[in-house]
PDB file of N, CA, C and O in Angstrom:
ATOM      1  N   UNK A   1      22.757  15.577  74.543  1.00  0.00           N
ATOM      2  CA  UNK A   1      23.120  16.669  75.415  1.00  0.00           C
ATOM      3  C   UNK A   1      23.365  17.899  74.556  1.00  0.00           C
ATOM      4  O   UNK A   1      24.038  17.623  73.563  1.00  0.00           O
ATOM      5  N   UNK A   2      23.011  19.181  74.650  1.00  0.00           N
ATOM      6  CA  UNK A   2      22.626  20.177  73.805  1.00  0.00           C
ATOM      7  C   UNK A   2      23.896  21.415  74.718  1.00  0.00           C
ATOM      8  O   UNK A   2      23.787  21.574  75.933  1.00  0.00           O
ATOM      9  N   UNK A   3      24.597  21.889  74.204  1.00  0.00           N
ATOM     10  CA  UNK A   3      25.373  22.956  75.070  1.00  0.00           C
ATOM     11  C   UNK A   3      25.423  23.866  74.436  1.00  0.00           C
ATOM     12  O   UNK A   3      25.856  23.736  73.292  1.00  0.00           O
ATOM     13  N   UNK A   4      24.942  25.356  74.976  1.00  0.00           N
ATOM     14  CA  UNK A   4      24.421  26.255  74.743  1.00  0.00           C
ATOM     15  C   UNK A   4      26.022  27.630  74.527  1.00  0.00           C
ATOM     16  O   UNK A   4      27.250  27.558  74.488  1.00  0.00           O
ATOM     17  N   UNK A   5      25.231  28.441  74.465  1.00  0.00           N
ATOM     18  CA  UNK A   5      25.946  29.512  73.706  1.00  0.00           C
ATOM     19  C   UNK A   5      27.275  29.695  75.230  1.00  0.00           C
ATOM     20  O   UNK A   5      26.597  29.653  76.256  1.00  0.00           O
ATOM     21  N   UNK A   6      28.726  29.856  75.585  1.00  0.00           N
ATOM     22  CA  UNK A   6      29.276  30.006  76.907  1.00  0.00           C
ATOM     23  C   UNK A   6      28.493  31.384  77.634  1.00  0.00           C
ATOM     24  O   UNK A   6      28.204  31.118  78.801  1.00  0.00           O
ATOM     25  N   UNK A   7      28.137  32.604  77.279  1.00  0.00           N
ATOM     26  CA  UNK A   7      26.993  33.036  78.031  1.00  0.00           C
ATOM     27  C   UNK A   7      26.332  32.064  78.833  1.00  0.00           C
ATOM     28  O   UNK A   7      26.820  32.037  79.963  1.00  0.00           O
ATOM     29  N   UNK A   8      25.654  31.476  78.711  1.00  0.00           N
ATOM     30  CA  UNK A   8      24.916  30.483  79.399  1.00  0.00           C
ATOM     31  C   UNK A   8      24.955  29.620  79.994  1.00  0.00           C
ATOM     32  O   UNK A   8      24.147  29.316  80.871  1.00  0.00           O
ATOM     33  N   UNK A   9      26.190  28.843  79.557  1.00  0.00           N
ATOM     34  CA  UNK A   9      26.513  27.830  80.342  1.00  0.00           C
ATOM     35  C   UNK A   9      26.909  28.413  81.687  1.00  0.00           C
ATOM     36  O   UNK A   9      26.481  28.021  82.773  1.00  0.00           O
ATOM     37  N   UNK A  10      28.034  29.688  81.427  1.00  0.00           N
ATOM     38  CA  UNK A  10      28.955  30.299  82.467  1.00  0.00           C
ATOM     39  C   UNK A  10      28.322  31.458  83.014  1.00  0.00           C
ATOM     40  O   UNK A  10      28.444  31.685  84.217  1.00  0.00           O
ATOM     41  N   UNK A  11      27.586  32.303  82.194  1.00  0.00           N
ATOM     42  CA  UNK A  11      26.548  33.355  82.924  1.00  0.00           C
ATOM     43  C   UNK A  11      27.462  34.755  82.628  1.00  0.00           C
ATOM     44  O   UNK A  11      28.653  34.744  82.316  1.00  0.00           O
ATOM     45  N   UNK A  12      26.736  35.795  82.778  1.00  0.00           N
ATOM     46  CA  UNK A  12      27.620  37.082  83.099  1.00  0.00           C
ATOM     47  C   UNK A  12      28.427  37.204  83.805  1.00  0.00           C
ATOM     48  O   UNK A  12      29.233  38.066  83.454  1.00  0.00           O
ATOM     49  N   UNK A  13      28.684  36.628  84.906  1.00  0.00           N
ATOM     50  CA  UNK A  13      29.674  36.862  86.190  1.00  0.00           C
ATOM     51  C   UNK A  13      30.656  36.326  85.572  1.00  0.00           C
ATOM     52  O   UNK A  13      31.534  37.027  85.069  1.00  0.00           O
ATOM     53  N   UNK A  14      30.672  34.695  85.493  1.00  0.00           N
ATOM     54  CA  UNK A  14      31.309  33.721  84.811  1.00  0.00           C
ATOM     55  C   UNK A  14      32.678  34.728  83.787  1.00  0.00           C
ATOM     56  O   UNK A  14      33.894  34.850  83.937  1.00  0.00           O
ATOM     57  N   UNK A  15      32.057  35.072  83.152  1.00  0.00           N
ATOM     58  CA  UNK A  15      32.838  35.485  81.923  1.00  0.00           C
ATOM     59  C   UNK A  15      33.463  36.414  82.454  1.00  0.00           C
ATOM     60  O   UNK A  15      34.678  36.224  82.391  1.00  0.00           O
ATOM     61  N   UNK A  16      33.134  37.470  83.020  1.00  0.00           N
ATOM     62  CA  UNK A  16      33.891  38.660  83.560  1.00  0.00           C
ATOM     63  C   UNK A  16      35.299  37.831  84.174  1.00  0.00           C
ATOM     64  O   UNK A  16      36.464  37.865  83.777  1.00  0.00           O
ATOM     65  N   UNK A  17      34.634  37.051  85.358  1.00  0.00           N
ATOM     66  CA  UNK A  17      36.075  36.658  86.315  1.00  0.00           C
ATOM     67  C   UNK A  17      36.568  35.842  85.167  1.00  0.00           C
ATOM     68  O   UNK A  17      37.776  36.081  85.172  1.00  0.00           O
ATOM     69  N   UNK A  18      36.414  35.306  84.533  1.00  0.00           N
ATOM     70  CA  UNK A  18      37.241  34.420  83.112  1.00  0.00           C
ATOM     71  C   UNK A  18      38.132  35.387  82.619  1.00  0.00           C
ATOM     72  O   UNK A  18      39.322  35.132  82.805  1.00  0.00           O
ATOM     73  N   UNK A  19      37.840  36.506  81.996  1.00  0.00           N
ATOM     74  CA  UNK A  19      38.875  37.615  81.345  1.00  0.00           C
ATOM     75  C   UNK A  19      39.363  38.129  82.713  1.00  0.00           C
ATOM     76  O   UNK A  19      40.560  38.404  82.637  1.00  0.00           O
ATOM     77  N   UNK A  20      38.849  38.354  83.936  1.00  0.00           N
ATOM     78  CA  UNK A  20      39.818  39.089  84.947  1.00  0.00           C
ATOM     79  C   UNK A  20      41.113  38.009  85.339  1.00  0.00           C
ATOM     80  O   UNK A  20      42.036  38.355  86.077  1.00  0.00           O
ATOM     81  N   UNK A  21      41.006  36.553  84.671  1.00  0.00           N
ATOM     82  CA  UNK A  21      41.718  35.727  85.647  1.00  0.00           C
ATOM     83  C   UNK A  21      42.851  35.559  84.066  1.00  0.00           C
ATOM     84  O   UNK A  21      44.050  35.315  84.204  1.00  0.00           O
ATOM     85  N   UNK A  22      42.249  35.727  82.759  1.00  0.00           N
ATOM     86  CA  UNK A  22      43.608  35.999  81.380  1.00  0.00           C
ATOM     87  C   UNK A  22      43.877  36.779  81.834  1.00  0.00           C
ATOM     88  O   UNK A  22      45.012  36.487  82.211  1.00  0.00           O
ATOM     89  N   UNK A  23      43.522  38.473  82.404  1.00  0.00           N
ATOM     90  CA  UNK A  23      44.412  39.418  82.274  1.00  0.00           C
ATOM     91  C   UNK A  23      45.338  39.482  83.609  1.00  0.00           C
ATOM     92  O   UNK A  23      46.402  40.058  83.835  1.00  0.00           O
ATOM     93  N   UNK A  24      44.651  38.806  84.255  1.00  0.00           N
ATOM     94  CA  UNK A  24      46.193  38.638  85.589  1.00  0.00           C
ATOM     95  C   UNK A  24      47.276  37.524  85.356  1.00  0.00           C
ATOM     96  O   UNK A  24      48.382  37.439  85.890  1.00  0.00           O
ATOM     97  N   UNK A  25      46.657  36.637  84.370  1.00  0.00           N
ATOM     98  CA  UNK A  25      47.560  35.535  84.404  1.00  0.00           C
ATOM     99  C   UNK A  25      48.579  36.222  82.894  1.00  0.00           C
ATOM    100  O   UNK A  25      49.617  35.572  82.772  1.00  0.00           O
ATOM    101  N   UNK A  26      48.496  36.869  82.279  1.00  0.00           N
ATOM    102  CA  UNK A  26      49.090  36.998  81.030  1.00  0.00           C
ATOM    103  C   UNK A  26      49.332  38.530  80.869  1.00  0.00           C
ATOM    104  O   UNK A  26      50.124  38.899  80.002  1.00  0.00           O
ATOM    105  N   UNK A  27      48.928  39.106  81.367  1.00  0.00           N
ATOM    106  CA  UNK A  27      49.400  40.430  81.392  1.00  0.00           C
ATOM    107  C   UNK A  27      48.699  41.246  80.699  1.00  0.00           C
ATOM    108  O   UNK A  27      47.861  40.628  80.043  1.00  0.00           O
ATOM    109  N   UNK A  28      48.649  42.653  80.504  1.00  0.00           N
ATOM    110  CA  UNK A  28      48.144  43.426  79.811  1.00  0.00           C
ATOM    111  C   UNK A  28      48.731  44.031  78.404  1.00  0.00           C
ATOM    112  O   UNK A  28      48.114  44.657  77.543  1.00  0.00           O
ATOM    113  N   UNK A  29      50.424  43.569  78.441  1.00  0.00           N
ATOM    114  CA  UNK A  29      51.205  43.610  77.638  1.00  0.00           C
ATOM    115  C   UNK A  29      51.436  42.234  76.631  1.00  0.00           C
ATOM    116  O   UNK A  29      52.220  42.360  75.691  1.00  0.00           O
ATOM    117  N   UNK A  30      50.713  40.869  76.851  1.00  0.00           N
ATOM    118  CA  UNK A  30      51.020  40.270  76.379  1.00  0.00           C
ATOM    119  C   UNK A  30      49.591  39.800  75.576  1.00  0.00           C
ATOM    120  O   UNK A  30      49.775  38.961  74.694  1.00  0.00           O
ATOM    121  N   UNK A  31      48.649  40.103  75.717  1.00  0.00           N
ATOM    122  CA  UNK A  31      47.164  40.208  75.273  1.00  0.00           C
ATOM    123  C   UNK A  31      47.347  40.308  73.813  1.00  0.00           C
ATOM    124  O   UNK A  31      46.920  39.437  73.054  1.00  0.00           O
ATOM    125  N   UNK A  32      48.239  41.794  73.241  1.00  0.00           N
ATOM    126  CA  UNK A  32      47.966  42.477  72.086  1.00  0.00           C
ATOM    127  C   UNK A  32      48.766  41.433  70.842  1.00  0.00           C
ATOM    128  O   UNK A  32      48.424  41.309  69.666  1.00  0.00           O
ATOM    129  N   UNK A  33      49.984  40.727  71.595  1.00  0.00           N
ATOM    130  CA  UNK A  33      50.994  40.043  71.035  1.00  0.00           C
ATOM    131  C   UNK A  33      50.024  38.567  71.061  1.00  0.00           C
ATOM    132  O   UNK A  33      49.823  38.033  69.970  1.00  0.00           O
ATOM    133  N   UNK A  34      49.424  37.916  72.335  1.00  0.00           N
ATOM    134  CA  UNK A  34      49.077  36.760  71.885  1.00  0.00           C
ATOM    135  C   UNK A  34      47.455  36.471  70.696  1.00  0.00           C
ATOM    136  O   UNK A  34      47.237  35.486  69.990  1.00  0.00           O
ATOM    137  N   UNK A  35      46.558  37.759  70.875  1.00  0.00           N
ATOM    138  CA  UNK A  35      46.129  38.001  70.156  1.00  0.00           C
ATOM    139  C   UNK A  35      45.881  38.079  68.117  1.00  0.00           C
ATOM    140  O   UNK A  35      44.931  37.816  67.380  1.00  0.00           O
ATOM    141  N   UNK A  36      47.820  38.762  67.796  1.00  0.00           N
ATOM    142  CA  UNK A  36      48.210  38.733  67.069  1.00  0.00           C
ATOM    143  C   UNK A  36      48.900  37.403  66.220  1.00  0.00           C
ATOM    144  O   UNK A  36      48.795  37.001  65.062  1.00  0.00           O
ATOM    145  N   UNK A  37      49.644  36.952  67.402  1.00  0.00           N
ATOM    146  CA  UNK A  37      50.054  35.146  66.781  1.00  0.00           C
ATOM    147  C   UNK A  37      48.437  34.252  66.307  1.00  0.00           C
ATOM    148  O   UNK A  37      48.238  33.416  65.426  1.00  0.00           O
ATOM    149  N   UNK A  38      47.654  34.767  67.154  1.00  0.00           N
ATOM    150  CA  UNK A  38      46.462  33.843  66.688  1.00  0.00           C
ATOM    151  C   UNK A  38      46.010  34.161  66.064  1.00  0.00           C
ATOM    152  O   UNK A  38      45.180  33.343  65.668  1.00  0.00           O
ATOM    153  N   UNK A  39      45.980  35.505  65.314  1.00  0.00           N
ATOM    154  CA  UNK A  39      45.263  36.153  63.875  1.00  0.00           C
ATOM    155  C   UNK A  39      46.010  35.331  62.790  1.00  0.00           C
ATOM    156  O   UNK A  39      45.434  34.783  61.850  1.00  0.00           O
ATOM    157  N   UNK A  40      47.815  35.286  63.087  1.00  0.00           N
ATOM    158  CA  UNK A  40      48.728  35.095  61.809  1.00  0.00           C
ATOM    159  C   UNK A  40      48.375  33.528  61.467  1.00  0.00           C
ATOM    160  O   UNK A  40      48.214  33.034  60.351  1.00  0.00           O
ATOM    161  N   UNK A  41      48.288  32.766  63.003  1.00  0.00           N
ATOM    162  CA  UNK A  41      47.982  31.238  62.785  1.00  0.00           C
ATOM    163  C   UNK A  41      46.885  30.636  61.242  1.00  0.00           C
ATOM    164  O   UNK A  41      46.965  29.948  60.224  1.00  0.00           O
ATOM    165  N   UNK A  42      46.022  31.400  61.942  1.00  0.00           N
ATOM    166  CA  UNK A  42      44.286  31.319  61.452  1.00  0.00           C
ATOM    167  C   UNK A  42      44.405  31.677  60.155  1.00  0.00           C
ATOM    168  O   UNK A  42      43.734  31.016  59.361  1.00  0.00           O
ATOM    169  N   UNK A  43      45.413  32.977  59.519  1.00  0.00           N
ATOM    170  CA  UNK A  43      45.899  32.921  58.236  1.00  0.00           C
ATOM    171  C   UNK A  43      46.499  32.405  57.592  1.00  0.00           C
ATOM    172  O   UNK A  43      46.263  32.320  56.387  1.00  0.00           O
ATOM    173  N   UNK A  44      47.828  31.696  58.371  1.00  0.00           N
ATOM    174  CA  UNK A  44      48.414  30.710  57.622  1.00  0.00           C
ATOM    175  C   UNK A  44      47.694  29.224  57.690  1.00  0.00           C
ATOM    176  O   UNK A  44      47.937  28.344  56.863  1.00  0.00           O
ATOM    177  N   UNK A  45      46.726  29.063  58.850  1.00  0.00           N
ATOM    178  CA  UNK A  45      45.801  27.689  58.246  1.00  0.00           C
ATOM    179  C   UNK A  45      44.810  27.858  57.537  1.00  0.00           C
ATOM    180  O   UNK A  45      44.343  26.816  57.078  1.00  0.00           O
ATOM    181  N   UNK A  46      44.287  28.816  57.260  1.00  0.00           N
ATOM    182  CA  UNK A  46      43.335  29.090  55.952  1.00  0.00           C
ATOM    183  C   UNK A  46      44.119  28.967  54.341  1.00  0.00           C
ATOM    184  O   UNK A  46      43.711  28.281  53.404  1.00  0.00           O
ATOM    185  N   UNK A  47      45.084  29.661  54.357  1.00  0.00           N
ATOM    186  CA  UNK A  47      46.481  30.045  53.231  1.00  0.00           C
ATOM    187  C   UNK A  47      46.514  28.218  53.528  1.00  0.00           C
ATOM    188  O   UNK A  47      45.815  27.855  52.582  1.00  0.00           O
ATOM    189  N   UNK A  48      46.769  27.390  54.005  1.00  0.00           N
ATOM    190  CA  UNK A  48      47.411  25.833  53.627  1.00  0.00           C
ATOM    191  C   UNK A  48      45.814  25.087  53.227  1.00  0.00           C
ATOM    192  O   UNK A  48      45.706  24.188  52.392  1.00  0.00           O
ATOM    193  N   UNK A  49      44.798  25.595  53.907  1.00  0.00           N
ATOM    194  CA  UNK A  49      43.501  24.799  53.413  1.00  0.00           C
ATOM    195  C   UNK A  49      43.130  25.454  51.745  1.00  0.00           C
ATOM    196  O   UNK A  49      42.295  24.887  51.040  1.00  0.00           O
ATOM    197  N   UNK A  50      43.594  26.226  51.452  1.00  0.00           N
ATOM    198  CA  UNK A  50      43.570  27.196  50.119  1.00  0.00           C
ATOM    199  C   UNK A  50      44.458  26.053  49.237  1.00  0.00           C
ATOM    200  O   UNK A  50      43.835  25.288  48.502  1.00  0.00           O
ATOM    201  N   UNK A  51      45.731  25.973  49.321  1.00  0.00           N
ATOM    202  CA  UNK A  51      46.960  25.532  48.963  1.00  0.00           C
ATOM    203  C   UNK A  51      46.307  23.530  48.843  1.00  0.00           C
ATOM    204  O   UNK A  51      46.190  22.778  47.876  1.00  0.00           O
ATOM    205  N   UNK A  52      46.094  23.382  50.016  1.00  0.00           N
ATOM    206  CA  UNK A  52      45.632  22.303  49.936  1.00  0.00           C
ATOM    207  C   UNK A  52      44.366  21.613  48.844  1.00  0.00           C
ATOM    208  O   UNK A  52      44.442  20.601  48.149  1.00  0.00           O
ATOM    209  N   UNK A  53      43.325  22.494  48.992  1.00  0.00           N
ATOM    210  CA  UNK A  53      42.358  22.243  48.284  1.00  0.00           C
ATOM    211  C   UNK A  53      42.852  22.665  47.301  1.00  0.00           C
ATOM    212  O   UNK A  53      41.671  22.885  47.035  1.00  0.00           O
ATOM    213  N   UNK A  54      43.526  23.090  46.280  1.00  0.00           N
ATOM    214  CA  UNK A  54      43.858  23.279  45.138  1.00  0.00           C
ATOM    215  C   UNK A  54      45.012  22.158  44.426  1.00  0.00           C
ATOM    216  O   UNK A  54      45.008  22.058  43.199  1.00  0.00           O
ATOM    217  N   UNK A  55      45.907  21.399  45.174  1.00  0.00           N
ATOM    218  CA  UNK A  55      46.248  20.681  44.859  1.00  0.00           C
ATOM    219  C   UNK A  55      45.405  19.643  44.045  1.00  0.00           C
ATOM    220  O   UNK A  55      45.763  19.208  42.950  1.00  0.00           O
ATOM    221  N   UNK A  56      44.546  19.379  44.522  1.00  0.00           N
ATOM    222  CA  UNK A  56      43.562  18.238  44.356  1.00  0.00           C
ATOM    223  C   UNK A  56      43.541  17.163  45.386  1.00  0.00           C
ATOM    224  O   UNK A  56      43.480  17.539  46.557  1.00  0.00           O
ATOM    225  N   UNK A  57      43.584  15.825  45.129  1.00  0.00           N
ATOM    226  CA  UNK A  57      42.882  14.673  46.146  1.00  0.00           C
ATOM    227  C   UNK A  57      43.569  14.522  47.524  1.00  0.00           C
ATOM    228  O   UNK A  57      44.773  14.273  47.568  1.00  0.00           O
ATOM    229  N   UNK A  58      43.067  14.619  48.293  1.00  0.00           N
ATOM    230  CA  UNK A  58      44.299  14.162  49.938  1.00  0.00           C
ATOM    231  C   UNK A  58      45.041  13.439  49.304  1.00  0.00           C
ATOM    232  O   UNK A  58      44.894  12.949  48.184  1.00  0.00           O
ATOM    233  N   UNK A  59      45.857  13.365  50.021  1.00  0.00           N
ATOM    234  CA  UNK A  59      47.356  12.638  49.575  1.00  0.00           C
ATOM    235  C   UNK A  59      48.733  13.241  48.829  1.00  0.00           C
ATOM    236  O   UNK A  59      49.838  12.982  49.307  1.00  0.00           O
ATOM    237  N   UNK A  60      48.584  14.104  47.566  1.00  0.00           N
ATOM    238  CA  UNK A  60      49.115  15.234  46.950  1.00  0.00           C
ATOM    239  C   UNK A  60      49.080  14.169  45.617  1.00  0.00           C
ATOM    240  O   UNK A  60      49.109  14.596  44.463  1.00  0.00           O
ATOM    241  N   UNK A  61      49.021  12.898  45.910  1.00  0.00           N
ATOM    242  CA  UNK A  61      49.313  12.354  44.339  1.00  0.00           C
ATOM    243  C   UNK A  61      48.056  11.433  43.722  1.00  0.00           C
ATOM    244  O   UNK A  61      47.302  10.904  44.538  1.00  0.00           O
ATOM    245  N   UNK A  62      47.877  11.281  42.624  1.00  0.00           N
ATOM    246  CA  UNK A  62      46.811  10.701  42.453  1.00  0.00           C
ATOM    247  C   UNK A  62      47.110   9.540  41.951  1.00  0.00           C
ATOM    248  O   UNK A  62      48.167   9.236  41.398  1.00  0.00           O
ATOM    249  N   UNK A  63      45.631   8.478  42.248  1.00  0.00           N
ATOM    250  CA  UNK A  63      46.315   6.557  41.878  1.00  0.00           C
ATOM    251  C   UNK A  63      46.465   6.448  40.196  1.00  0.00           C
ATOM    252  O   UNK A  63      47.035   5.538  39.593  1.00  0.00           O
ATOM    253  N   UNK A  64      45.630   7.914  39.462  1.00  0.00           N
ATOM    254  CA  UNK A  64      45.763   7.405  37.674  1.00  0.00           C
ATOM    255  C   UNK A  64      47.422   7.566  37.156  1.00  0.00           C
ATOM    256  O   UNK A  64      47.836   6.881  36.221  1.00  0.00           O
ATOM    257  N   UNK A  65      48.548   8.820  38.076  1.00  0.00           N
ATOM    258  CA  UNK A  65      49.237   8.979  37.759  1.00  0.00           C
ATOM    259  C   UNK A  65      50.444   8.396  38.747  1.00  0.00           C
ATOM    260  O   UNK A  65      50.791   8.870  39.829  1.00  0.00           O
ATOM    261  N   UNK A  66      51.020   7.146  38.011  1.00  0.00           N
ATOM    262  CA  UNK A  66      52.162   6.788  38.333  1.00  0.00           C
ATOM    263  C   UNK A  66      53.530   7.772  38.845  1.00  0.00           C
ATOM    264  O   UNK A  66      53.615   8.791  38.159  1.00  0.00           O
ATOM    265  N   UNK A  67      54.228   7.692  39.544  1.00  0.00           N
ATOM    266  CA  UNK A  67      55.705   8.130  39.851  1.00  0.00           C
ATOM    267  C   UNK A  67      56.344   7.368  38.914  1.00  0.00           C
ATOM    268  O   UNK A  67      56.418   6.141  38.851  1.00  0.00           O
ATOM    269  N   UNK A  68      56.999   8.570  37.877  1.00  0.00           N
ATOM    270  CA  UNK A  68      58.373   7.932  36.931  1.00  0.00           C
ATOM    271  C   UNK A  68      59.428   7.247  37.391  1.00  0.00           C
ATOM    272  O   UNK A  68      59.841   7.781  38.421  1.00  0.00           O
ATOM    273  N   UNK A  69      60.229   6.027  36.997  1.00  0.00           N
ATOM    274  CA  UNK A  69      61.122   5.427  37.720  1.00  0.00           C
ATOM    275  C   UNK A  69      62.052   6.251  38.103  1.00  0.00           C
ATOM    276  O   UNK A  69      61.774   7.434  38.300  1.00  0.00           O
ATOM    277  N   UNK A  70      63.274   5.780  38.267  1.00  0.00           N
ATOM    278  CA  UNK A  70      64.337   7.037  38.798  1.00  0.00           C
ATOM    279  C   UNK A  70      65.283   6.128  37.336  1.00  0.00           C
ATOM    280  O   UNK A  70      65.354   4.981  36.895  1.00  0.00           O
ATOM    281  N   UNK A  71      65.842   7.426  37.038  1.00  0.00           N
ATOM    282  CA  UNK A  71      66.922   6.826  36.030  1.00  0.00           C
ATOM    283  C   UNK A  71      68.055   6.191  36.617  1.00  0.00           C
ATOM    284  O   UNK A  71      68.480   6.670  37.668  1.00  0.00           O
ATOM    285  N   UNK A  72      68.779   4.906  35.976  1.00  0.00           N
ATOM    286  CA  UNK A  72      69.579   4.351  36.408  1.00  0.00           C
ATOM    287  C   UNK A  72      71.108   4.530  35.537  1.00  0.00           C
ATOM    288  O   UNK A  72      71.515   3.891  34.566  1.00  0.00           O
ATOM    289  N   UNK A  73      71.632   5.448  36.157  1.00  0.00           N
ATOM    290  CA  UNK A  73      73.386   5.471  35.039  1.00  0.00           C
ATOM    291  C   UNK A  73      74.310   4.057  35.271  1.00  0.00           C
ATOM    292  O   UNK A  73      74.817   3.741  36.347  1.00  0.00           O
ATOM    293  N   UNK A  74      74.397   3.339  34.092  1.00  0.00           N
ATOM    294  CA  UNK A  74      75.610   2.876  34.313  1.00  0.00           C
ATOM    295  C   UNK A  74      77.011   3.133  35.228  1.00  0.00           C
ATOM    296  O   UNK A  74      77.352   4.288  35.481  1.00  0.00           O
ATOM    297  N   UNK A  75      77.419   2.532  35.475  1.00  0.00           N
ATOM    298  CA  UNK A  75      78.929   2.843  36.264  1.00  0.00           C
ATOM    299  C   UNK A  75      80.132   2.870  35.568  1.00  0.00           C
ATOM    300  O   UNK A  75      80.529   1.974  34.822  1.00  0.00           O
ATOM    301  N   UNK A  76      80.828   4.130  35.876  1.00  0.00           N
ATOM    302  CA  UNK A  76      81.740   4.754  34.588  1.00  0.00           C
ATOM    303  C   UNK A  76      82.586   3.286  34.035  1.00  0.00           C
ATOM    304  O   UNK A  76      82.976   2.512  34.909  1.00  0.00           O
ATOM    305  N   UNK A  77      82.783   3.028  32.914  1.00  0.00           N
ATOM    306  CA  UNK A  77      83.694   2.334  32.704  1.00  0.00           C
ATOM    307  C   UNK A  77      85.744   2.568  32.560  1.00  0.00           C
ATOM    308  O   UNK A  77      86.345   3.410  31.893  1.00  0.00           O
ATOM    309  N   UNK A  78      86.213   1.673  33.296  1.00  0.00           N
ATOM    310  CA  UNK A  78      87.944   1.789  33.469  1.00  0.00           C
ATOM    311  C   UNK A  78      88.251   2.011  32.538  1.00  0.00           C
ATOM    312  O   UNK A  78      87.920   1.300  31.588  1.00  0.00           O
ATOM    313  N   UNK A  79      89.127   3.248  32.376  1.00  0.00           N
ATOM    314  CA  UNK A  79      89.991   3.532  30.852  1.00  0.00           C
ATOM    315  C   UNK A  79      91.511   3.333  31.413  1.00  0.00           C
ATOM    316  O   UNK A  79      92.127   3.825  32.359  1.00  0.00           O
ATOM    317  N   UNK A  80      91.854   2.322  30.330  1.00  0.00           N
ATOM    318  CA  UNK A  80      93.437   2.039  30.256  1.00  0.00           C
ATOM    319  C   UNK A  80      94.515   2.808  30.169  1.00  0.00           C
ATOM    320  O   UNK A  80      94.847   3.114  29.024  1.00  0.00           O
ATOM    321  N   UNK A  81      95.260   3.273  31.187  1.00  0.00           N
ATOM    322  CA  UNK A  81      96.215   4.143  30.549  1.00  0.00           C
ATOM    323  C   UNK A  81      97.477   3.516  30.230  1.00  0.00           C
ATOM    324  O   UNK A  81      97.659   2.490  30.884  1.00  0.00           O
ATOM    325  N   UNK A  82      98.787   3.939  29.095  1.00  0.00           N
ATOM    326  CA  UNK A  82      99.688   3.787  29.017  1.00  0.00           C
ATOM    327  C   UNK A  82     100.202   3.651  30.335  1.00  0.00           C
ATOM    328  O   UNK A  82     100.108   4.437  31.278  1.00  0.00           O
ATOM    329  N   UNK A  83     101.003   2.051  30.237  1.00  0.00           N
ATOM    330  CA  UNK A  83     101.818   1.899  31.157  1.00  0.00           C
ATOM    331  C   UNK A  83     101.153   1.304  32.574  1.00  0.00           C
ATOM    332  O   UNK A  83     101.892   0.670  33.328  1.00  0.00           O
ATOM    333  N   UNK A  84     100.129   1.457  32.832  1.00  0.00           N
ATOM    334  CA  UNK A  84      99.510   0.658  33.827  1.00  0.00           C
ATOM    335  C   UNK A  84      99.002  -0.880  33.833  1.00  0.00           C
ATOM    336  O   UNK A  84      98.780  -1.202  32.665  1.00  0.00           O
ATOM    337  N   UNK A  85      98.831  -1.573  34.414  1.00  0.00           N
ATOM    338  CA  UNK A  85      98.157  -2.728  34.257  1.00  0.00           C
ATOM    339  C   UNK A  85      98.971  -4.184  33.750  1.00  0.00           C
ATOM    340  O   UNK A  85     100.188  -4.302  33.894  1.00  0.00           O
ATOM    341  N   UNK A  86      98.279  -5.051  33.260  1.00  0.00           N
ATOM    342  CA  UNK A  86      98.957  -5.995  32.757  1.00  0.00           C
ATOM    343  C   UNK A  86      99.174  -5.733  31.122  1.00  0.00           C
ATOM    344  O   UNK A  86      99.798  -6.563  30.460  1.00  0.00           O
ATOM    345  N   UNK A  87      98.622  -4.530  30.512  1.00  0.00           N
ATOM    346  CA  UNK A  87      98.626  -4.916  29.146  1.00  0.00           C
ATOM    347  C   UNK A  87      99.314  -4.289  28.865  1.00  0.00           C
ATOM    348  O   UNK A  87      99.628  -4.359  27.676  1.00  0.00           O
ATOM    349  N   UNK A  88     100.127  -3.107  29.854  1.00  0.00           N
ATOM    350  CA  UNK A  88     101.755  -2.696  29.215  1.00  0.00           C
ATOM    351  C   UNK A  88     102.775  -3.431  29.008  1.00  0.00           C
ATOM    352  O   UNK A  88     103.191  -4.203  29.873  1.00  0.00           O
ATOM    353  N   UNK A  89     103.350  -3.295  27.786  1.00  0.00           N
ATOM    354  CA  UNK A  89     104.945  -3.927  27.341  1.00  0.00           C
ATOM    355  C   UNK A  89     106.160  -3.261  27.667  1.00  0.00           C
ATOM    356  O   UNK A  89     106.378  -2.072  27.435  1.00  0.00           O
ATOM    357  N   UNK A  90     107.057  -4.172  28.290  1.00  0.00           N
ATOM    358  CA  UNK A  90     107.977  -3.608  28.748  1.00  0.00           C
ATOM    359  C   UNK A  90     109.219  -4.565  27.807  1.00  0.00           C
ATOM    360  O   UNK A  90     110.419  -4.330  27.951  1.00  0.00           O
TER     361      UNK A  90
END
């Protein structure tokens, strides 16, 4: 099935009542604004396909390079003070 340019499918008429039926449904004031969100979109998904493809492989990490373990600290050790415990002399 082959679908052609929307001219054609929808015709001249078609298209006219198509934009007469956005500009009643959305206003004439809200055209310039929704217009604009869809310019900024289209830039910021170009700007992440940029960002993206420069990373390198899908995923962000690659299988040659391992994740370093996480370091593990010991747990502070108890310091004795004078006078506490069993090993003060009284």
């Amino acid at each position: 099935m082959h679908f052609g340019s929307p001219a054609e499918i929808l015709g001249v008429d078609g298209i006219i009542v198509l934009v007469v039926v956005v500009l009643v449904l959305f206003g004439s004031t809200q055209i310039p604004k929704l217009a604009r969100s869809l310019g900024s979109a289209q830039k910021e998904f170009k700007k992440g396909l940029e960002e993206g493809g420069a990373d390198g492989p899908v995923g962000g990490t690659s299988a040659a390079t391992p994740a370093a373990p996480a370091a593990v600290n010991p747990p502070p050790q108890p310091t004795d003070r004078p006078g506490d415990g069993p090993s003060a002399s009284s």
